[in-house]
FIFI-927314 format. One record per residue (C-alpha): residue in three letters; x, y, z negated. Coordinates in steps of 0.1 Angstrom, whole numbers, plus 5000, padded with zeros to 4 digits. Layout:
N
res=ALA | px=X | py=Y | pz=Z .
...
// end
This chain:
78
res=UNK | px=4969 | py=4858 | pz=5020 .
res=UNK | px=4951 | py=4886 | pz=5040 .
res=UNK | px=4966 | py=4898 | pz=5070 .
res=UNK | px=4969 | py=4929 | pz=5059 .
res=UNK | px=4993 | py=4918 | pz=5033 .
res=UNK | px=5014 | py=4899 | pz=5053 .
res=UNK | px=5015 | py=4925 | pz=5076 .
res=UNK | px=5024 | py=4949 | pz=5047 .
res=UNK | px=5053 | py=4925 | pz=5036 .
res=UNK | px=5067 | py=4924 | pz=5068 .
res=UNK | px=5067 | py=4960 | pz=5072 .
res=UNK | px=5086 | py=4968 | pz=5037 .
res=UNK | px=5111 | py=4941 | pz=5045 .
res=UNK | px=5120 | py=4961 | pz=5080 .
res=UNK | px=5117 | py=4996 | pz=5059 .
res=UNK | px=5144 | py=4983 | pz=5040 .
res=UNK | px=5163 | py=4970 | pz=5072 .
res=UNK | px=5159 | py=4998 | pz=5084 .
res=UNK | px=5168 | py=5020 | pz=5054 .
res=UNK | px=5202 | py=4998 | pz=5050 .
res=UNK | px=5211 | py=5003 | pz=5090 .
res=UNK | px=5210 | py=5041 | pz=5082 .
res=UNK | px=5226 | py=5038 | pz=5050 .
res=UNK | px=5258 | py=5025 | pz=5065 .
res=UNK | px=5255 | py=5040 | pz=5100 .
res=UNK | px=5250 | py=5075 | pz=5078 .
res=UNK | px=5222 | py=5084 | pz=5101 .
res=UNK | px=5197 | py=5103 | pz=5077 .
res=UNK | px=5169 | py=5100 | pz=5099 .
res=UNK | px=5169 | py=5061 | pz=5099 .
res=UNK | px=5167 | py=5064 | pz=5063 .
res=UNK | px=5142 | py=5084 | pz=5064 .
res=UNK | px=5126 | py=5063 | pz=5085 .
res=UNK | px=5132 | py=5032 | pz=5067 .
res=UNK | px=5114 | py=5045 | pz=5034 .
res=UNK | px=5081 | py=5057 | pz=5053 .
res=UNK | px=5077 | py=5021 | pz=5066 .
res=UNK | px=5086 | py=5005 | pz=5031 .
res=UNK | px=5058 | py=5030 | pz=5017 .
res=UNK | px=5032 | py=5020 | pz=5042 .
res=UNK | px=5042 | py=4983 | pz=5041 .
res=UNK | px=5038 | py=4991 | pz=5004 .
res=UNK | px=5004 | py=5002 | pz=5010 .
res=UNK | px=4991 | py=4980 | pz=5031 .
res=UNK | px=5004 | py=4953 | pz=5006 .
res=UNK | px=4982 | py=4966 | pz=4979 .
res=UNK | px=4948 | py=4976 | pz=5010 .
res=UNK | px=4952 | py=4938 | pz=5016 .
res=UNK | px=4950 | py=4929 | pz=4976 .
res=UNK | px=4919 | py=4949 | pz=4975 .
res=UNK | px=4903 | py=4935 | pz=5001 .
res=UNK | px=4914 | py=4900 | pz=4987 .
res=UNK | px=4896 | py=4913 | pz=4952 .
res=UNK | px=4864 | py=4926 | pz=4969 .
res=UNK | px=4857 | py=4893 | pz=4989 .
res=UNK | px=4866 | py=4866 | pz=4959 .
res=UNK | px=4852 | py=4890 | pz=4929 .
res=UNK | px=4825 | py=4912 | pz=4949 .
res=UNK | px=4806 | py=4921 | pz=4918 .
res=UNK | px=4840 | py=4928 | pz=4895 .
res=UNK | px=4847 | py=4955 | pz=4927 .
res=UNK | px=4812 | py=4966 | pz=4928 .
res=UNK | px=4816 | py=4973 | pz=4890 .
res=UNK | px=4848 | py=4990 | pz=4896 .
res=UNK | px=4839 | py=5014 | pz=4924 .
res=UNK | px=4808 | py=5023 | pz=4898 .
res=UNK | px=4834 | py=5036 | pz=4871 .
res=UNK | px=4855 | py=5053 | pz=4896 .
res=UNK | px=4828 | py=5069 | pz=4907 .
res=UNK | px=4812 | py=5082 | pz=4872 .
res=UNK | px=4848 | py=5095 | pz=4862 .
res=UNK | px=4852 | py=5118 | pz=4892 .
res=UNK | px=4819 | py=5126 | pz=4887 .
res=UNK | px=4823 | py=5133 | pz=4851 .
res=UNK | px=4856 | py=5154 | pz=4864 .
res=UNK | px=4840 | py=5179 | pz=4885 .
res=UNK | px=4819 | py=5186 | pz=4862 .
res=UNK | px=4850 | py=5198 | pz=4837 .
// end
């Protein structure tokens, strides 16, 4: 497990902490709060599965990036 995605885990699992604490404290702002660090944990969760991906299956990646790449490509030019 990357760091990033056990920094990501930890950081959902205090979102939701967090989102719980304003829940039943009604403060709106906490659970406001709460969500924006369950989103980022989110996203560092799935940063940390990509880098996980790239360094175990570098040429899957590679190959990936490649047909990212050709479909915005092939966007623009729409």
């Amino acid at each position: 497990m990357s760091e990033n995605r056990f920094t990501g885990a930890a950081r959902d699992a205090a979102g939701k902490v967090q989102e719980a604490v304003g829940d039943f404290a009604g403060d709106a702002r906490t659970q406001v709060r709460g969500k924006v660090n369950q989103a980022r944990g989110q996203a560092e969760d799935v940063m940390g599965d990509a880098a996980d991906m790239i360094r175990d299956q570098p040429l899957v990646a590679a190959l990936v990036l490649i047909g990212v790449g050709y479909l915005i490509g092939r966007l623009r030019l729409l």
